[in-house]
C-alpha distance (Angstrom), angle and dihedral (degrees) to the residues before:
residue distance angle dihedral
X1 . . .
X2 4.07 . .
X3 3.64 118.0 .
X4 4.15 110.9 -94.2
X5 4.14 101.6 -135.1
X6 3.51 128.3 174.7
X7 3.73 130.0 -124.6
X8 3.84 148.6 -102.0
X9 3.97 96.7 -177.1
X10 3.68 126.6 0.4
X11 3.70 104.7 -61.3
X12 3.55 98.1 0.7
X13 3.53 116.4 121.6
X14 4.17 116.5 -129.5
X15 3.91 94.7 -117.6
X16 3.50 110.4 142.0
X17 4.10 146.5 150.9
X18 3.69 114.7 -131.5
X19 4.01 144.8 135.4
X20 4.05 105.4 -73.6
X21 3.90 93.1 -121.5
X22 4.26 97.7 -159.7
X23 3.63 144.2 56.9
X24 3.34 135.1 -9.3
X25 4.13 97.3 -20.6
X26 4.25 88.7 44.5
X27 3.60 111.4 147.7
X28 4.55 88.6 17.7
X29 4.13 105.2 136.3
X30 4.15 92.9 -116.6
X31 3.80 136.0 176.8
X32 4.17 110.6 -128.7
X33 3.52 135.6 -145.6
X34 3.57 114.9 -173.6
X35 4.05 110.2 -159.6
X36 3.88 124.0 -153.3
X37 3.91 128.9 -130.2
X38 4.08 119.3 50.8
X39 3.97 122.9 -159.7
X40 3.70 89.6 -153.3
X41 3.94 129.3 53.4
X42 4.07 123.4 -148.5
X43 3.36 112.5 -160.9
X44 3.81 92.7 -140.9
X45 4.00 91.8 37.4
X46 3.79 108.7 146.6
X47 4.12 95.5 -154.2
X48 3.55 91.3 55.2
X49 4.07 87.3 139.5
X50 3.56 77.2 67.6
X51 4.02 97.9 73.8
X52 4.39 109.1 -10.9
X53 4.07 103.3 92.3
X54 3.25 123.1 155.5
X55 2.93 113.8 -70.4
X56 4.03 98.1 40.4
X57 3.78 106.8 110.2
X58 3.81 90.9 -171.7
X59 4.00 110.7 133.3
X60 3.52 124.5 -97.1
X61 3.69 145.2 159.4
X62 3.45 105.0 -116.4
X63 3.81 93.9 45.2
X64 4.01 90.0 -139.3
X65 3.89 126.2 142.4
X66 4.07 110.8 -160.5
X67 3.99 123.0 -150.8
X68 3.38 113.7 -114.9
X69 3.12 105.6 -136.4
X70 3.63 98.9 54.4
X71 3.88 89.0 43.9
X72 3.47 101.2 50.5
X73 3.70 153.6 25.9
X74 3.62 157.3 144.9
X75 3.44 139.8 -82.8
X76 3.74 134.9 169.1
X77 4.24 119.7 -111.0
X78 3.66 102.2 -111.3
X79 3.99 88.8 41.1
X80 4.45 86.3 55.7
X81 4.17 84.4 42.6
X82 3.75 92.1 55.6
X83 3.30 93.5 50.7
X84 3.08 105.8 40.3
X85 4.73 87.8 49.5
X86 4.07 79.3 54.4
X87 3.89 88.8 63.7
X88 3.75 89.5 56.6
X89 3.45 125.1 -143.0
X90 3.85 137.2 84.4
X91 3.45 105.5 -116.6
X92 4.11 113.9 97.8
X93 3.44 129.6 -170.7
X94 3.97 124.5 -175.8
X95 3.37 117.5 -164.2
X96 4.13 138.8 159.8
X97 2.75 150.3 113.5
X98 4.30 92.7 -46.5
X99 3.58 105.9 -22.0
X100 3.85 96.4 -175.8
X101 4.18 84.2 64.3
X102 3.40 79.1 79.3
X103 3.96 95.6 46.8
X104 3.85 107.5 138.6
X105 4.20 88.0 36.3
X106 3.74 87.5 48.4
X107 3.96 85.7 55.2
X108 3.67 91.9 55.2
X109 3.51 98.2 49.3
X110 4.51 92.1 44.7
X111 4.14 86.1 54.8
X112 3.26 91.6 60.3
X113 3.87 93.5 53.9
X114 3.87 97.0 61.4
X115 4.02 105.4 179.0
X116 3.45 100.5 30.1
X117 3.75 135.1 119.3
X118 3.78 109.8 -128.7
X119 3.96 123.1 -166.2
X120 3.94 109.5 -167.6
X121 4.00 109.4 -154.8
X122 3.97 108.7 -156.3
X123 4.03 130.1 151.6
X124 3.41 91.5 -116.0
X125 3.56 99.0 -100.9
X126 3.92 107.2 103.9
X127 3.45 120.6 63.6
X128 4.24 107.5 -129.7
X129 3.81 113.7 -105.2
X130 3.69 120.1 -98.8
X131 3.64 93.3 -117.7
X132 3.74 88.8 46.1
X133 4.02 105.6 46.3
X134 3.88 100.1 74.1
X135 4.05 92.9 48.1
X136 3.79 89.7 63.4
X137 3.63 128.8 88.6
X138 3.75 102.8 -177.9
X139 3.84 137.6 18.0
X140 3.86 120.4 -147.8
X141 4.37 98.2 -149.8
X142 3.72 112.1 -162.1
X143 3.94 107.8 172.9
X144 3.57 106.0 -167.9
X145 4.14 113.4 -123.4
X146 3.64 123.9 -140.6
X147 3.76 92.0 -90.7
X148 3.44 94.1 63.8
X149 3.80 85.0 79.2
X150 4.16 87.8 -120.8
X151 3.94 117.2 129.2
X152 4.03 109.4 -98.5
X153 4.10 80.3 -130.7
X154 3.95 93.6 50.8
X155 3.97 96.7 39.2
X156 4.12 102.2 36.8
X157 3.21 106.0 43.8
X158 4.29 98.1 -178.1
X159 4.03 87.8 -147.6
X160 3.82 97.1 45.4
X161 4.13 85.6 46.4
X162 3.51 91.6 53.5
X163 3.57 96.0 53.3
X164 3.41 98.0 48.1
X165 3.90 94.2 45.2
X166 4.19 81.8 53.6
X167 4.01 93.0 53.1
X168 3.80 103.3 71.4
X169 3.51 83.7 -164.5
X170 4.26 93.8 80.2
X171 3.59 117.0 79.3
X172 3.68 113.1 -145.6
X173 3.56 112.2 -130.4
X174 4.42 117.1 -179.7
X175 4.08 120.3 -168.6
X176 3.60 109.8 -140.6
X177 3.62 117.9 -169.1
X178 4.30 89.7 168.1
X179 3.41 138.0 22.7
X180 3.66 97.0 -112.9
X181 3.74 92.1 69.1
X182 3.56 83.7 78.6
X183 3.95 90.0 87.1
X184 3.68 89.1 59.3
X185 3.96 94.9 49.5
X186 3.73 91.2 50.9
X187 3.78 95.5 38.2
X188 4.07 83.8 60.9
X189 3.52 95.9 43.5
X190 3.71 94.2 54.0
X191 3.90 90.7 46.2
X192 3.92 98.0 49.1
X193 3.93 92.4 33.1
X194 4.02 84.9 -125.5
X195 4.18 111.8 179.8
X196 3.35 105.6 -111.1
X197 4.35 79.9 -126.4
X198 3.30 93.9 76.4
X199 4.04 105.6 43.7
X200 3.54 110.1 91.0
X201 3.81 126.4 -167.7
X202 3.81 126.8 -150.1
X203 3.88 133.5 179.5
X204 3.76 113.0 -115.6
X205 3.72 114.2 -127.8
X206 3.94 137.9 105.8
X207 3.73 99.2 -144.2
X208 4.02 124.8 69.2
X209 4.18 94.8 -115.5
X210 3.29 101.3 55.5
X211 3.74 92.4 46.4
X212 3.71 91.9 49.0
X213 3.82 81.9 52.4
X214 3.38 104.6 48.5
X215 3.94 89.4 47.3
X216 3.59 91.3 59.5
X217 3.75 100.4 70.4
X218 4.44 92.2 20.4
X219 4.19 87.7 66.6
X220 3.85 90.2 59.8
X221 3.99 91.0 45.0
X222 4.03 84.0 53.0
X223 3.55 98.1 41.8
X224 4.08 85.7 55.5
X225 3.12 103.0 46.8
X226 4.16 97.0 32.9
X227 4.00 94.8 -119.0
X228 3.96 125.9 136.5
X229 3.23 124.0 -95.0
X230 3.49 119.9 -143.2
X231 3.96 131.2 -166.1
X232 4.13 120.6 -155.7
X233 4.06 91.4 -120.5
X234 4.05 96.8 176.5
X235 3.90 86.8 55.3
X236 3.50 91.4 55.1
X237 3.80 100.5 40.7
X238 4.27 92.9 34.5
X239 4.22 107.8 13.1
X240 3.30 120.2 -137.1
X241 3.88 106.7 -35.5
X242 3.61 143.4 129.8
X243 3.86 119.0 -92.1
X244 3.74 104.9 25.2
């Protein structure tokens, strides 16, 4: 099976170099691969061309339903490898939607990219392909909270937690949008015994203010409770677009 990738344009596929603008690579010069198709559904997600085509009544936000075709489409392994060794670099980052959906594609396409580091970004749900896990150096964890308007039993799934919090190769990463979804990050943490060194809080918000914002009252919940803060630095240097 082809990889499933989203779009910038109409039949162009979202391949791209740019700064990685979260976590613990943030400001690293990175390749991207943006996948297609999600299992969950944020209702402030800012890829929703990624999984809400017509057709999916799931909630969100912006109320928008995306055609298909123009939003998505396929392209063979080696094709996505060439393109993304003509970006130069060694730095990869695959990101969605769910990229480990695609798991045994996604395994393809990383063997063909021997040298390079590879950071997987997933919500946590889907457990990474056998084929896939060893090619990976880091995994970008972002369990969805309660006011992501996911299901606790579809977005925190206690066995998939666990095994990330056991790989100290994931990188837990929490969207806040309040300060009482504290209680959930710490409830977690104490469940899955997960080093406060490798959660990472960031503000939700697509637009530079209400980042800023948000990151004025988050640093002090960080500094407390020893977490990482982490800023959205492509929405700052880019806004909220397609390809960066």
């Amino acid at each position: 099976m082809p990889l499933t990738l989203a779009t910038t344009t109409p039949g162009e596929p979202e391949i791209f170099a740019s700064l990685q603008g979260e976590g613990l690579s943030a400001g690293r010069p990175s390749v991207f691969v943006r996948l297609s198709r999600c299992n969950l559904a944020c209702h402030w997600c800012d890829t929703a061309y990624t999984w809400r085509f017509t057709g999916d009544n799931r909630p969100h936000d912006d109320g928008l339903a995306f055609d298909r075709a123009a939003n998505q489409l396929t392209l063979s392994e080696d094709d996505v490898a060439a393109r993304i060794i003509a970006l130069g670099g060694t730095r990869l980052v695959v990101t969605g939607g769910e990229p480990l959906l695609q798991g045994a594609a996604l395994a393809r396409l990383v063997a063909l990219l021997p040298g390079w580091h590879v950071e997987v970004e997933t919500n946590g749900t889907v457990a990474p392909a056998t084929a896939l896990d060893p090619l990976v150096q880091q995994y970008n964890v972002s369990p969805k909270l309660a006011h992501s308007g996911n299901p606790a039993e579809l977005a925190l799934i206690p066995e998939r937690l666990a095994g990330w919090a056991a790989d100290p190769r994931a990188q837990f990463k929490f969207v806040i949008a309040g300060p009482e979804d504290l209680a959930e990050v710490l409830a977690l943490r104490d469940a899955h015994a997960i080093p406060p060194a490798r959660i990472w809080l960031m503000p939700e918000g697509r637009d530079s203010a209400v980042i800023r914002e948000r990151l004025a009252w988050l640093g002090d919940i960080c500094s407390k409770n020893e977490f990482n803060l982490t800023d959205r630095l492509h929405i700052h240097l880019w806004g909220d677009t397609r390809g960066t």
